[in-house]
C-alpha positions in Angstrom: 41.4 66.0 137.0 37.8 67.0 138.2 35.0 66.2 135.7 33.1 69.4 135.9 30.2 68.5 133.4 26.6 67.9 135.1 25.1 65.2 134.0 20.6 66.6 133.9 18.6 63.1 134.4 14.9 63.1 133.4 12.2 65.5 134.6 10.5 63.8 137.4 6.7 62.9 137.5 4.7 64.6 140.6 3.2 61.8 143.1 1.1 62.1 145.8 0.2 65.7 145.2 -2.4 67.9 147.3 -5.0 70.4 145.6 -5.3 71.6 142.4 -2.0 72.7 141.8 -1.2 68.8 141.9 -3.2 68.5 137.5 0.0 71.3 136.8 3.0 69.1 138.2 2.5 66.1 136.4 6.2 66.3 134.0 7.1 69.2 136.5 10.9 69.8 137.0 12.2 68.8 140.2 13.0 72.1 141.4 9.4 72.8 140.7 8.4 69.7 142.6 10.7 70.6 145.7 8.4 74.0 146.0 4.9 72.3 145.2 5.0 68.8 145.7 2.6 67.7 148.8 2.2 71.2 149.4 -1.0 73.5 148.9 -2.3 76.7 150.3 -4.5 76.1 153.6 -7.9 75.7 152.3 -9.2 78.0 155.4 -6.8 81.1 155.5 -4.8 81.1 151.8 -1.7 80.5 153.6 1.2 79.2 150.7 2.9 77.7 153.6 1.9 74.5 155.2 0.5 75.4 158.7 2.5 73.7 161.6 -0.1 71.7 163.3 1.1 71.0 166.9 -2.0 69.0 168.0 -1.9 65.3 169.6 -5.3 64.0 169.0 -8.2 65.4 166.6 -11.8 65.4 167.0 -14.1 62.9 164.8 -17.8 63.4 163.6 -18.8 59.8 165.0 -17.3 56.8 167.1 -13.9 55.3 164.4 -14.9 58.2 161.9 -12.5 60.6 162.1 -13.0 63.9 160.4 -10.3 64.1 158.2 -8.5 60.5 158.2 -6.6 62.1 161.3 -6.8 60.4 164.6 -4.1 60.8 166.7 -0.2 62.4 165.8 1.6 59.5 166.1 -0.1 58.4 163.3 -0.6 61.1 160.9 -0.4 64.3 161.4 -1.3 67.1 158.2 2.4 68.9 158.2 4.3 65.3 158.2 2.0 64.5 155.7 3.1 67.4 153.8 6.5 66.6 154.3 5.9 62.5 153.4 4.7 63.2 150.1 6.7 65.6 149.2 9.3 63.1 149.6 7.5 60.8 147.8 7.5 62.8 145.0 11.2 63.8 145.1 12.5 60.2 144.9 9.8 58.8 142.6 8.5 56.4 144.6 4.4 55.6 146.1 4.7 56.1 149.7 7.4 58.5 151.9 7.8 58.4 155.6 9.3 60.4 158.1 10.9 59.7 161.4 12.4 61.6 164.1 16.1 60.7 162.9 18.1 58.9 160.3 18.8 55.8 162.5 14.8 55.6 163.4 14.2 55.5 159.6 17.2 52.9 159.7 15.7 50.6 162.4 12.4 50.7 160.7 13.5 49.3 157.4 15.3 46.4 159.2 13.0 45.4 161.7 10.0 45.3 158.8 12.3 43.6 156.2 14.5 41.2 158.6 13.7 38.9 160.4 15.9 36.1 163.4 18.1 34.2 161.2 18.4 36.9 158.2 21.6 37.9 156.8 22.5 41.6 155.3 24.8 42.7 153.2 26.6 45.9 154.1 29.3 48.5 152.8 32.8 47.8 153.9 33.3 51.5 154.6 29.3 51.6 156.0 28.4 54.7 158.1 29.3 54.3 161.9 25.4 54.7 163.2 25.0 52.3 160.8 27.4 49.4 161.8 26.7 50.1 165.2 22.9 49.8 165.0 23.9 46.2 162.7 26.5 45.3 165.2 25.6 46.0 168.8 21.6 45.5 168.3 20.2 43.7 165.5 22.9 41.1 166.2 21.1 40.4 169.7 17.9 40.4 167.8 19.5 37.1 165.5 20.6 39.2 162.1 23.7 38.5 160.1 26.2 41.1 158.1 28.4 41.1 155.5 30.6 44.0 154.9 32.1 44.1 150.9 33.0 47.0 148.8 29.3 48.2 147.2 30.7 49.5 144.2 32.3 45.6 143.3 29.1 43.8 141.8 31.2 40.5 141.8 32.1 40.3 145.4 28.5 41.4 146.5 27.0 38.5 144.2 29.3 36.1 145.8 28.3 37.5 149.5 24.6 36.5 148.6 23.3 33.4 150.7 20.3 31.8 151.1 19.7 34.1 154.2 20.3 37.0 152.6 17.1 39.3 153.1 18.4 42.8 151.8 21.3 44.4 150.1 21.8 47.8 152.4 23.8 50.1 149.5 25.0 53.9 150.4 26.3 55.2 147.2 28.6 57.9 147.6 29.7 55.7 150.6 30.4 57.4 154.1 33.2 58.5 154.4 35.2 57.0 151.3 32.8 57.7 148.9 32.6 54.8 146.9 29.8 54.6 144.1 27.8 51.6 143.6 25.9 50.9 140.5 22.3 51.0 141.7 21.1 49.2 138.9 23.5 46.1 138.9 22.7 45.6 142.8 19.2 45.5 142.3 19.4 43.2 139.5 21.3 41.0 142.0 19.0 41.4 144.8 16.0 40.3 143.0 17.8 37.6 141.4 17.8 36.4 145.0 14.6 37.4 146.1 15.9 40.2 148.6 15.7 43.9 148.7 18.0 46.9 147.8 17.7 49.8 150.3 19.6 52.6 149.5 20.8 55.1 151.3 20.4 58.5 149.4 22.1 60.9 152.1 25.1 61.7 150.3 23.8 62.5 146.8 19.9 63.5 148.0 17.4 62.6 145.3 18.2 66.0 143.8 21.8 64.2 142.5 20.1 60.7 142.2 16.8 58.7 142.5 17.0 55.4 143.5 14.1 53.7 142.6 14.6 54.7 139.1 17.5 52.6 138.6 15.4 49.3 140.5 16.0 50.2 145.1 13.1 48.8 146.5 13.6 51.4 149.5 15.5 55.0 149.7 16.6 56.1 153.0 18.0 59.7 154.2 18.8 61.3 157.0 16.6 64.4 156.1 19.1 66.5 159.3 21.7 66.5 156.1 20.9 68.1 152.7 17.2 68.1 152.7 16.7 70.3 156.2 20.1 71.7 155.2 20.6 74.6 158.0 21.7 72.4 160.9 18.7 73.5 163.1 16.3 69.9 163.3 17.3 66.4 162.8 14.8 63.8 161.3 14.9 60.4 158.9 12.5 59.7 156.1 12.3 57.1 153.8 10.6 56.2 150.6 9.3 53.4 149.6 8.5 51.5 145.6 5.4 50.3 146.2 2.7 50.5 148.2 3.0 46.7 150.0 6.0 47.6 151.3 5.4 51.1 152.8 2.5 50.3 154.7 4.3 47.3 156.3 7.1 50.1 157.4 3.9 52.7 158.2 3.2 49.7 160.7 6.3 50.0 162.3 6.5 54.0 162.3 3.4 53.8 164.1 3.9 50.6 166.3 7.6 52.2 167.4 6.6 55.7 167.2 9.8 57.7 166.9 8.2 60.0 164.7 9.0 63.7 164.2 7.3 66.6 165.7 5.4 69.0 163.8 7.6 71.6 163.5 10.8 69.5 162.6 8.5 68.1 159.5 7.7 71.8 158.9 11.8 73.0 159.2 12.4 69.9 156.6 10.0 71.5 154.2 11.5 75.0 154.4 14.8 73.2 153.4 14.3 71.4 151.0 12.5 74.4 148.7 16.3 75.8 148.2 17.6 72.3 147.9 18.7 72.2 144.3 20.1 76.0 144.4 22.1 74.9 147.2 23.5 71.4 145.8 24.9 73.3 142.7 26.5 75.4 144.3 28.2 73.2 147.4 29.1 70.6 144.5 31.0 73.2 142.4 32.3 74.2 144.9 33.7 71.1 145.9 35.0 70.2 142.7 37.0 73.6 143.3 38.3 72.4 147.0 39.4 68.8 144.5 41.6 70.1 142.4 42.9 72.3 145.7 43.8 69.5 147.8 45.3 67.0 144.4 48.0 69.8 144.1 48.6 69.9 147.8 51.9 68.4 148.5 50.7 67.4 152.3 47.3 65.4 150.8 48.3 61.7 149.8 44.3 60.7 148.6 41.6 62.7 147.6 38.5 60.7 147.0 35.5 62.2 145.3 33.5 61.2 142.4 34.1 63.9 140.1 37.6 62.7 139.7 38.3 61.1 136.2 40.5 58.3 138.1 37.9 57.5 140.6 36.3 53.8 141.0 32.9 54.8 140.0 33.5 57.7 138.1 31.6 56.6 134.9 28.9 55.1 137.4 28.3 58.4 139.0 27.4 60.0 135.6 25.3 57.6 134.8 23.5 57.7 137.7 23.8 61.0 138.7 23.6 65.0 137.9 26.2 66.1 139.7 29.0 64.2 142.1 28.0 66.1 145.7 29.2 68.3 148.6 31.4 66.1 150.2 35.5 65.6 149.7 37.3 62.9 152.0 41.6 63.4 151.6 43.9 61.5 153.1 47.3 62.7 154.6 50.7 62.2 155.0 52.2 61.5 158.4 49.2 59.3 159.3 46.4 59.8 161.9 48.1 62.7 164.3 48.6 64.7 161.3 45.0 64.5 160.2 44.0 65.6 163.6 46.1 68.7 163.8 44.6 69.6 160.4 40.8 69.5 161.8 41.3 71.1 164.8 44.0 73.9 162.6 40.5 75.0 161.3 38.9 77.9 161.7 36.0 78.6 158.9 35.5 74.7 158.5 33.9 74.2 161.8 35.2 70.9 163.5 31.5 69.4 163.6 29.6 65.8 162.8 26.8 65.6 160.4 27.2 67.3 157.0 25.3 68.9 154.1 24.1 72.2 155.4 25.2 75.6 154.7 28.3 76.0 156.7 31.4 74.2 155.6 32.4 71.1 158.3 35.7 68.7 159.1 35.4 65.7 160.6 37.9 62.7 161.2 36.0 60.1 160.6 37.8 57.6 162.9 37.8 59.4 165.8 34.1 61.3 165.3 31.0 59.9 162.7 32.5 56.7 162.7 34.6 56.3 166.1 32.0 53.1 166.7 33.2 51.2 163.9 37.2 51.0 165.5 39.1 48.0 165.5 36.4 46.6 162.5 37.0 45.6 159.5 34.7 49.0 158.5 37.1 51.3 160.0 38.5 54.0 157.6 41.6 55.0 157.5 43.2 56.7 160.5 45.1 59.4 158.3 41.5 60.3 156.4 39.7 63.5 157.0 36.2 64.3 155.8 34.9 67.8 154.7 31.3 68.6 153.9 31.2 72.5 151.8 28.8 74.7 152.7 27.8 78.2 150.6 30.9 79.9 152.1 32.9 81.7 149.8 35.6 78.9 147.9 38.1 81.2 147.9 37.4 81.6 151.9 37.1 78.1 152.1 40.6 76.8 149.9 42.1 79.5 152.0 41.0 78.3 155.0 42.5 74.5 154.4 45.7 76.1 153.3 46.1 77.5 156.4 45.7 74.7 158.6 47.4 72.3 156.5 50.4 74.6 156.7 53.0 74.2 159.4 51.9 70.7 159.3 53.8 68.8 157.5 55.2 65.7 159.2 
């Protein structure tokens, strides 16, 4: 059974605001804060909209006194800024970042937190991009994994060495959607004098902020639900306190994969219809649920909202709703969960997720085909759906059809 009940956090307090508007936003609502937040009508024209500003460098009144604290894009430029502390403000936290994609945001946080010799603890069902950056670079660079299940507070206590520099957490997990208790793991981690990171993709701090239950650093791949369209791709992160964020603002700057203007601007426009569109892809989802338990060809369904899943109670604690995404299983193993993705026709067979049109993925074979033959690999037989705004009816039908004809 699907819990359908929406669990409303706190109103959210307004950081880092611009302009007057900012005095007005203080105990604002975060739908209020999605619109406003970092955002204020351009002080030459009235425009509500932050101007794109595709300029590289900026003139200044004297030698090292630049006009506006603006000196050259890759280090600031006004719509990033926008977009930064709008973030800021979402998630709660004193500083927000952006970056030209999730996995930039990624390698930021590790390179400024890690160091040779430095051990991380990981998901055991961790996204593929991910594992791979973990894996196949930062192992070269001298850094240490462990991958245990996130939402078990025991076995990630006992993974905790004297090495251990950060607790990396996704919570739903990709693509099993496990839920970890954000405040137990930071507990831990500062227990041990390491770091929680979470990564916020899944839920997106309309469903849950981090740093309110203790993450020293939230992470998103802002190409997901906050740009929400599938038109730009771009990372942010956000960080608790202001230490930290500038040692990370080093490393934006220093590395430089930054995102343009107009991506910052595209990630702006999305996330203003962010909360309309996460209630309605999450009730829709908990429709598609109860679809696919009754199914006779669907062996798992895995989603939050379920009554008998792991971190069911955790999830309402923690968040408003339990998110866009469904992962199922199937009988008749891996072959059969491929005939079902490509059988579909309105879920388009696509990687990435939390934008308006519906998507199917196999994990194995697609997001997470870099994490084969680990001990991270999901299942072979598991397929991964993310619901757009499509009609549910359109949608249920649409699975029904290509799970039809075949059965194994």
């Amino acid at each position: 059974m699907v819990d359908s009940e929406q669990i409303k956090p706190p109103r959210s307090s307004a950081r880092q605001l611009f302009g007057p508007v900012g005095d007005l936003l203080g105990s604002a609502a975060f739908e209020t804060l999605a619109v406003h937040a970092g955002q204020h009508p351009d002080s030459a024209t009235g425009a509500v909209v932050p101007p794109i500003y595709a300029v590289s460098t900026y003139a200044q009144d004297s030698v090292a006194n630049p006009r506006a604290g603006y000196v050259y894009s890759r280090q600031g430029n006004p719509t990033r800024t926008a977009l930064e502390n709008c973030l800021a403000s979402l998630e709660g936290g004193l500083m927000g970042l952006a970056f030209a994609s999730g996995m930039a945001a990624e390698d930021a946080v590790f390179r400024t937190i890690c160091r040779p010799g430095d051990h991380v603890i990981i998901p055991d069902d961790v996204y593929g991009g991910t594992f791979r950056l973990l894996d196949k670079v930062l192992t070269r660079w001298g850094i240490s994994y462990t991958p245990v299940p996130i939402w078990d507070t025991g076995a990630v206590a006992a993974s905790v060495t004297g090495a251990t520099r950060l607790i990396w957490c996704e919570t739903p997990t990709n693509p099993l959607l496990g839920v970890a208790d954000i405040r137990a793991l930071a507990n831990i981690a500062h227990d041990s004098e390491c770091l929680l990171v979470v990564d916020n993709t899944f839920a997106s701090p309309y469903l849950q902020q981090p740093i309110k239950f203790g993450a020293d650093v939230v992470v998103h791949s802002t190409t997901k639900y906050l740009g929400g369209h599938s038109d730009t791709v771009g990372g942010a992160l956000v960080a608790k306190d202001e230490e930290l964020g500038q040692s990370i603002k080093f490393h934006q700057n220093s590395m430089g994969a930054i995102p343009s203007p107009f991506d910052a601007w595209l990630t702006l426009r999305g996330i203003k219809t962010l909360a309309v569109r996460m209630e309605r892809q999450c009730a829709t989802a908990a429709t598609i649920t109860t679809f696919l338990q009754n199914h006779p060809l669907v062996s798992r369904v895995y989603y939050p909202g379920l009554l008998t899943h792991q971190g069911h109670e955790t999830a309402r604690r923690q968040m408003r709703s339990f998110g866009g995404i469904v992962s199922f299983a199937v009988h008749g193993g891996e072959s059969v969960a491929i005939r079902v993705c490509n059988a579909a026709r309105l879920f388009t067979l696509a990687e990435s997720l939390g934008a308006v049109e519906s998507l199917i993925s196999h994990p194995l074979r697609m997001t997470h085909a870099s994490t084969a033959d680990s001990v991270v690999a999901p299942p072979a037989d598991l397929i991964r759906i993310s619901v757009g705004l499509e009609s549910p009816d359109d949608l249920i039908a649409d699975l029904s059809r290509a799970l039809q004809g075949t059965t194994p």
